[in-house]
Backbone as a ProteinNet text record, in pm:
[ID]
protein_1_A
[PRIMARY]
XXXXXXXXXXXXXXXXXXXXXXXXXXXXXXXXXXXXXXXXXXXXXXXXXXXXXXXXXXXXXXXXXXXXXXXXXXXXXXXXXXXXXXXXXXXXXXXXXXXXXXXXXXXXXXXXXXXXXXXXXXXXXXXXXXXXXXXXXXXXXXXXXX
[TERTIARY]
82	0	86.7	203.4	257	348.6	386.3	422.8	309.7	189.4	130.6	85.2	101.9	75.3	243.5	341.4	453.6	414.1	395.9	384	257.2	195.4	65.7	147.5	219.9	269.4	386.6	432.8	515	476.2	361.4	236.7	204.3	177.6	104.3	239.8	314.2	425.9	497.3	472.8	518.1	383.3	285.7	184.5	190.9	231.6	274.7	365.2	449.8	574.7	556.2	467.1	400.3	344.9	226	147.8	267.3	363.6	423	544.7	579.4	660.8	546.8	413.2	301.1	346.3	296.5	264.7	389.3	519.3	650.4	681.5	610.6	644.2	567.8	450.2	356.3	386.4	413.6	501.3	615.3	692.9	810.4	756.4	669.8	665.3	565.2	486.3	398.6	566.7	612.1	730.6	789.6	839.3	895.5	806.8	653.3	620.1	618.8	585.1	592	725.5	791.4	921	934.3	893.1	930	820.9	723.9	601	675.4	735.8	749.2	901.9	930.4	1042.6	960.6	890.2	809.2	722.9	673.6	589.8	693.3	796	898.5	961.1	968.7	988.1	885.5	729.6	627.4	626.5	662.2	629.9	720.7	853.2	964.5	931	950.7	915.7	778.4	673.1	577.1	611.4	647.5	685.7	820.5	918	998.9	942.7	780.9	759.6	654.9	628	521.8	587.3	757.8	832.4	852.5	894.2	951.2	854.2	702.5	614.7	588.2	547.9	580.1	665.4	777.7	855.8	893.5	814.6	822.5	711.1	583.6	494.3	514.8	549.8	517.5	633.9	786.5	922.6	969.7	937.9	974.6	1151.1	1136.9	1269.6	1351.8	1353.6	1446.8	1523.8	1423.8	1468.8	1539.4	1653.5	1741.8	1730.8	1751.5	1682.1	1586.7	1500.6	1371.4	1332.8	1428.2	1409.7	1450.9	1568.7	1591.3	1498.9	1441.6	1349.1	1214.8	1174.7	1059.3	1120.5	1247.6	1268.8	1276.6	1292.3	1345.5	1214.2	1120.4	966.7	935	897.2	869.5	884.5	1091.2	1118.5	1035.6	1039.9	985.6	827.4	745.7	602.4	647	699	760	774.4	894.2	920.2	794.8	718.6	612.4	523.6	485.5	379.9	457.5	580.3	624.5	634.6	708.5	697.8	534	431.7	321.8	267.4	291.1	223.4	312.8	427.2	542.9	427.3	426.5	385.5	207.7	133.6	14.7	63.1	160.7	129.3	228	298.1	349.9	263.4	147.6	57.8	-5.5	-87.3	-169.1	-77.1	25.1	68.7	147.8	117.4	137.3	12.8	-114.3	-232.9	-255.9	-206.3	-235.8	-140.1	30.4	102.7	46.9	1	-30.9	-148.6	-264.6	-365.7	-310.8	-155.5	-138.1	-89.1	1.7	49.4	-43.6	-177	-271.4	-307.1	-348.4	-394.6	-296.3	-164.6	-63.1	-27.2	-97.1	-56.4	-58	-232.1	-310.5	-168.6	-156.8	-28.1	87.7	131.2	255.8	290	406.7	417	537	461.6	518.7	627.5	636.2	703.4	852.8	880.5	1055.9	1080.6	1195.2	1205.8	1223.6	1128	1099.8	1170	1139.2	1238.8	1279.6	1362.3	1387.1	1413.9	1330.1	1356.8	1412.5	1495.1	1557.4	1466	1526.2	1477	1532.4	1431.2	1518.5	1439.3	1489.5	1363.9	1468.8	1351.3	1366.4	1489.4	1499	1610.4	1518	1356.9	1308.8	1361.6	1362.3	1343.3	1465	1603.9	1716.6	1725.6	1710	1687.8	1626.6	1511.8	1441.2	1482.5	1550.5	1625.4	1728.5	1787	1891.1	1833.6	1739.5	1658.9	1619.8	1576.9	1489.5	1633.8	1725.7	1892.5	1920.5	1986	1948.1	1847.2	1685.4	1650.5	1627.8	1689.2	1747.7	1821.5	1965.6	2035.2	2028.6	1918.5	1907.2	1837	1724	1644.6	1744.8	1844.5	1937.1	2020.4	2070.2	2132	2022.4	1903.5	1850.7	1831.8	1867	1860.5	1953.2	2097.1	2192.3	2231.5
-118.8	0	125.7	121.4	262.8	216.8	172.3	178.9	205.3	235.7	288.3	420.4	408.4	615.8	611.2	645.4	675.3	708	608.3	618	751.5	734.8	853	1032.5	969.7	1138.2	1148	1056.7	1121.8	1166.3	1092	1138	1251.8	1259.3	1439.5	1526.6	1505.3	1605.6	1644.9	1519.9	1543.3	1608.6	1587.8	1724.3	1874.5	1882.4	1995.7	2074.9	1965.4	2001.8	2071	1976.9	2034.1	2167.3	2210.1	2303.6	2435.6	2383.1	2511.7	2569.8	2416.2	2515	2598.5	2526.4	2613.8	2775.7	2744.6	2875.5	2990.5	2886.3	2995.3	3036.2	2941.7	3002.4	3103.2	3060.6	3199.2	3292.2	3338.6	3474.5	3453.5	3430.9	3461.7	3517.6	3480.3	3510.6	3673.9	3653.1	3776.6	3869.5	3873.9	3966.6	4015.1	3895.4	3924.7	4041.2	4009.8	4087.7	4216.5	4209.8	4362.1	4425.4	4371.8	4474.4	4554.7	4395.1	4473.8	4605.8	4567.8	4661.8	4849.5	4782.5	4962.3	4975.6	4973.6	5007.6	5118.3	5103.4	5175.2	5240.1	5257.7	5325.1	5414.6	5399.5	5495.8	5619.8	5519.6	5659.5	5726.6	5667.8	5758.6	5828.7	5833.3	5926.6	6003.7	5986.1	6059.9	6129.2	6096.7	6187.1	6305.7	6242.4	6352.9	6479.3	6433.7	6532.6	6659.7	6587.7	6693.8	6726.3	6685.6	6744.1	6833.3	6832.3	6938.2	7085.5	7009.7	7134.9	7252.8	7168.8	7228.1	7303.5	7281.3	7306.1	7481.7	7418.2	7560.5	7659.2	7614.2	7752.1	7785.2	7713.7	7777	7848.6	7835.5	7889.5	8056.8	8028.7	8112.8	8218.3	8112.5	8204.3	8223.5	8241.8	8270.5	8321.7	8448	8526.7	8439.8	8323.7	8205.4	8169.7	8127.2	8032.8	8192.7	8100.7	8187.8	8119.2	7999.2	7927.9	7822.7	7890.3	7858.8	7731.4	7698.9	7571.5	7438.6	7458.3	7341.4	7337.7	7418	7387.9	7339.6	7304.4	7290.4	7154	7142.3	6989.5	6921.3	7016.9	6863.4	6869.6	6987	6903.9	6847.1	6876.1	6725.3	6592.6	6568.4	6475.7	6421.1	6491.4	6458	6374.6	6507.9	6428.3	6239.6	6260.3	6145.4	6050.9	6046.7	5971.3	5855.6	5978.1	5948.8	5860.7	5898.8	5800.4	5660.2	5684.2	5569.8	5485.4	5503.5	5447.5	5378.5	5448.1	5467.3	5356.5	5338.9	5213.3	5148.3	5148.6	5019.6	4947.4	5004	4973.7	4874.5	4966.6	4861.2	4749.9	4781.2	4627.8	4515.8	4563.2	4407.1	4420.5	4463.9	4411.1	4318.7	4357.5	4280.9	4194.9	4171.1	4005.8	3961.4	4023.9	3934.1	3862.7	3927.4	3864.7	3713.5	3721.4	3634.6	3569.3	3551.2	3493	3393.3	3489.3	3430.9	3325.8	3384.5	3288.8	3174.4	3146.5	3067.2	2967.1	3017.8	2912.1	2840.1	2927.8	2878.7	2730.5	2767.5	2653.7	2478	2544.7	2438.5	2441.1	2422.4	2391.8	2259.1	2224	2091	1983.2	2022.2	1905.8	1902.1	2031.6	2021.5	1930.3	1844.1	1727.4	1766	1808.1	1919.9	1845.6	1678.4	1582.5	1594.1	1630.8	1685.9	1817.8	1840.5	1963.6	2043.3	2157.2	2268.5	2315	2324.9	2356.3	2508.1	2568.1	2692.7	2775.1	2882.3	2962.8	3037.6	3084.3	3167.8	3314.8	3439.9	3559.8	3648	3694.3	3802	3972.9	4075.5	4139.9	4243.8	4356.2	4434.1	4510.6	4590.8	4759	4862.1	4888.9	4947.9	5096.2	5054.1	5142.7	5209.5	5170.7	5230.7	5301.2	5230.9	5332.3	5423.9	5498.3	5578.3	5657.6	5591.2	5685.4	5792.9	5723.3	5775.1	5918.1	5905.6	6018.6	6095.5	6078.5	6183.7	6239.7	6169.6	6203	6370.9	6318.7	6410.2	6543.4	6515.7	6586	6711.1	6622.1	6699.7	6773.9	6750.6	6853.2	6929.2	6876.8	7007.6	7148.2	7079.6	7177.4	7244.7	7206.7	7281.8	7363	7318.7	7418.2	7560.3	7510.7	7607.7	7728.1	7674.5	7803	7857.1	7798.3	7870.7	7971.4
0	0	0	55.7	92.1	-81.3	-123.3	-290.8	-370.1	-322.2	-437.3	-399.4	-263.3	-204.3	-271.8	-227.7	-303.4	-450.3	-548.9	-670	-725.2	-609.3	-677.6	-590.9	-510.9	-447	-589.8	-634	-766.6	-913.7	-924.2	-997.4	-1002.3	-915.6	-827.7	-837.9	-794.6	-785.1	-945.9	-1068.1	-1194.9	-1245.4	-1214.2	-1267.8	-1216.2	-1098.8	-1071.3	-1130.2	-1153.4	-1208.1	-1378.1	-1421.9	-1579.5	-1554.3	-1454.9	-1439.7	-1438.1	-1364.2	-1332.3	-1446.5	-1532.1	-1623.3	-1729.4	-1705.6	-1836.9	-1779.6	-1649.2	-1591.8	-1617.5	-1598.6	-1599.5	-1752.4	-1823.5	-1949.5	-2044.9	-1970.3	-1984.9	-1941.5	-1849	-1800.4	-1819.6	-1904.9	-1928	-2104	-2187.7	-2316.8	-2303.1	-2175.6	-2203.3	-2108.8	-2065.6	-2026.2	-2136.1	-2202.6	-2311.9	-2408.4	-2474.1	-2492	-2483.1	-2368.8	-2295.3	-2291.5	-2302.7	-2298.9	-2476.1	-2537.9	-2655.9	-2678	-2633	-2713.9	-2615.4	-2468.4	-2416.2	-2495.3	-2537.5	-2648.1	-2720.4	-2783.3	-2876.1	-2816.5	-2695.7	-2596.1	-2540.3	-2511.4	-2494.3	-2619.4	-2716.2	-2842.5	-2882.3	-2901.5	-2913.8	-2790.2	-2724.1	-2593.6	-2597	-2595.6	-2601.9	-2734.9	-2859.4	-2979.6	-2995.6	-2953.4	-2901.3	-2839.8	-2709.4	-2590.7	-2716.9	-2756	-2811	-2964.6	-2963.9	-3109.6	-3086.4	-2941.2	-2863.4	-2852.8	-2743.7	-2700	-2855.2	-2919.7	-3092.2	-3170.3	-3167.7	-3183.2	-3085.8	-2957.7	-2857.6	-2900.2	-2898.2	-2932.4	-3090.9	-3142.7	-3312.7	-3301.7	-3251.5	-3233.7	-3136.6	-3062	-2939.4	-2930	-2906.8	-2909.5	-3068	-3174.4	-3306	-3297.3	-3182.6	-3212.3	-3109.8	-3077.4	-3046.1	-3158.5	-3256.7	-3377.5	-3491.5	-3552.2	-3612.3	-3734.8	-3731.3	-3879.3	-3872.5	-3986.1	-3929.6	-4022.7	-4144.7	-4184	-4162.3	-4051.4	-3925.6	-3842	-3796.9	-3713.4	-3732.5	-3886.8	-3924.1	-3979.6	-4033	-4042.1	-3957.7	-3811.9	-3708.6	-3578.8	-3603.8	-3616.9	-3671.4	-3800.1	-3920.9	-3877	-3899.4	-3798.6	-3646	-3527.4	-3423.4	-3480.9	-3506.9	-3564.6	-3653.8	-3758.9	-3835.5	-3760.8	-3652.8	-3579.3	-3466	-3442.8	-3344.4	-3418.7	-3510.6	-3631.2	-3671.6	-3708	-3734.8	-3626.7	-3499.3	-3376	-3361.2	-3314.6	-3292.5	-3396.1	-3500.2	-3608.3	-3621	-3560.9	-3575.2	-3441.9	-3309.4	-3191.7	-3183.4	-3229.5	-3317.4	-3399.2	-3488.7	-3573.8	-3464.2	-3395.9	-3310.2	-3229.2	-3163.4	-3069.9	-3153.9	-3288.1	-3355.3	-3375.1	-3429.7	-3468.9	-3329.1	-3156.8	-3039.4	-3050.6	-3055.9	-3053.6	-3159.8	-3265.6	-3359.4	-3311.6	-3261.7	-3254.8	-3049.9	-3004	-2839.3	-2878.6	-3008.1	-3012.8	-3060.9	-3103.4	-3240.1	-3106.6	-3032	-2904.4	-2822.3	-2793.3	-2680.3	-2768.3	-2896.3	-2988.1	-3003	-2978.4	-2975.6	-2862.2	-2731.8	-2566.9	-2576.8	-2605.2	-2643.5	-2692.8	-2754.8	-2854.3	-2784.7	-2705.8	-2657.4	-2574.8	-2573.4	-2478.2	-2388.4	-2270.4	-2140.9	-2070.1	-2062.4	-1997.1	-2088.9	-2152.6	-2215.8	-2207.5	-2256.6	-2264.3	-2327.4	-2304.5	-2422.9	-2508.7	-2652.9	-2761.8	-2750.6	-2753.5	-2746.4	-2877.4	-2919.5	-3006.5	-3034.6	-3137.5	-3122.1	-3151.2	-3012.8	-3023.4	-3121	-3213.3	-3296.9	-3261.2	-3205.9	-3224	-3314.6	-3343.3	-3430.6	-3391.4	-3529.4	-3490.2	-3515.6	-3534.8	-3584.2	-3448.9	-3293.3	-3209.6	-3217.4	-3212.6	-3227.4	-3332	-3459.6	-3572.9	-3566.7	-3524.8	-3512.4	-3421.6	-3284.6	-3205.8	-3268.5	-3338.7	-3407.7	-3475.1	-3556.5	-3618.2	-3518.2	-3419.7	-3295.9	-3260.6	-3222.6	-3183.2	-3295.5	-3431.6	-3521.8	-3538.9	-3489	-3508.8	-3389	-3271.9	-3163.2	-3172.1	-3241.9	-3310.4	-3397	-3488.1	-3606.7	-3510.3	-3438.1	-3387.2	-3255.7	-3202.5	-3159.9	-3238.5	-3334.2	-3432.6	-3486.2	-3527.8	-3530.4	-3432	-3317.3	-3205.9	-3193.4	-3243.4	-3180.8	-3315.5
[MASK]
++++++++++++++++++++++++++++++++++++++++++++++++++++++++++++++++++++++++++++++++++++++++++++++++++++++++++++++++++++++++++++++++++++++++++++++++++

């Protein structure tokens, strides 16, 4: 009798053991998510804010700006930046959604008792690249003041 309580407490303890890598790997892919998506929640926010400031004082301080066609390119820029960010940022939510529905669908099949294949992560350069431009258009619109 106590070999078959044994055998069912190891039973029990290897389902646990399944439940919890589901669980750890579910929060480890929605983390992942999320980091990537505030990448891009950070440059639309950041590009806004300095396409507001740039905006303000083209508007308001005129006799700041000394040339006034840097400063309308490196608004341009700021706005640019923000849109592109801003619909880079929508389309990887929409294909997390299609890609999270595509996993829930293949849990069913997954056979949890080995061990998990690992993918390789690639994510984008879309956010650095774009930094780079807000960088730039930081300086043009500084040059224009000085």
């Amino acid at each position: 009798m106590r070999d078959l309580n044994d055998s069912l407490d190891v039973t029990i303890q290897k389902k646990k053991m399944l439940e919890a890598k589901r669980f750890s790997l579910g929060y480890k892919i929605e983390s992942l998510q999320q980091l990537i998506l505030q990448r891009f929640q950070a440059l639309t926010t950041i590009s806004s804010i300095a396409f507001a400031i740039s905006g303000i004082i083209i508007s308001i301080r005129s006799d700041l700006i000394l040339n006034e066609t840097l400063a309308m390119i490196a608004a341009a820029s700021f706005a640019l930046i923000a849109l592109i960010s801003l619909g880079r940022h929508l389309y990887l939510i929409r294909k997390d959604i299609e890609g999270i529905s595509d996993r829930i669908r293949d849990l069913s099949e997954e056979n949890w008792g080995k061990q998990l294949n690992e993918k390789i992560f690639k994510a984008d350069w879309w956010p650095e690249v774009l930094y780079l431009f807000l960088v730039a258009g930081v300086v043009l619109f500084g040059l224009s003041i000085i």
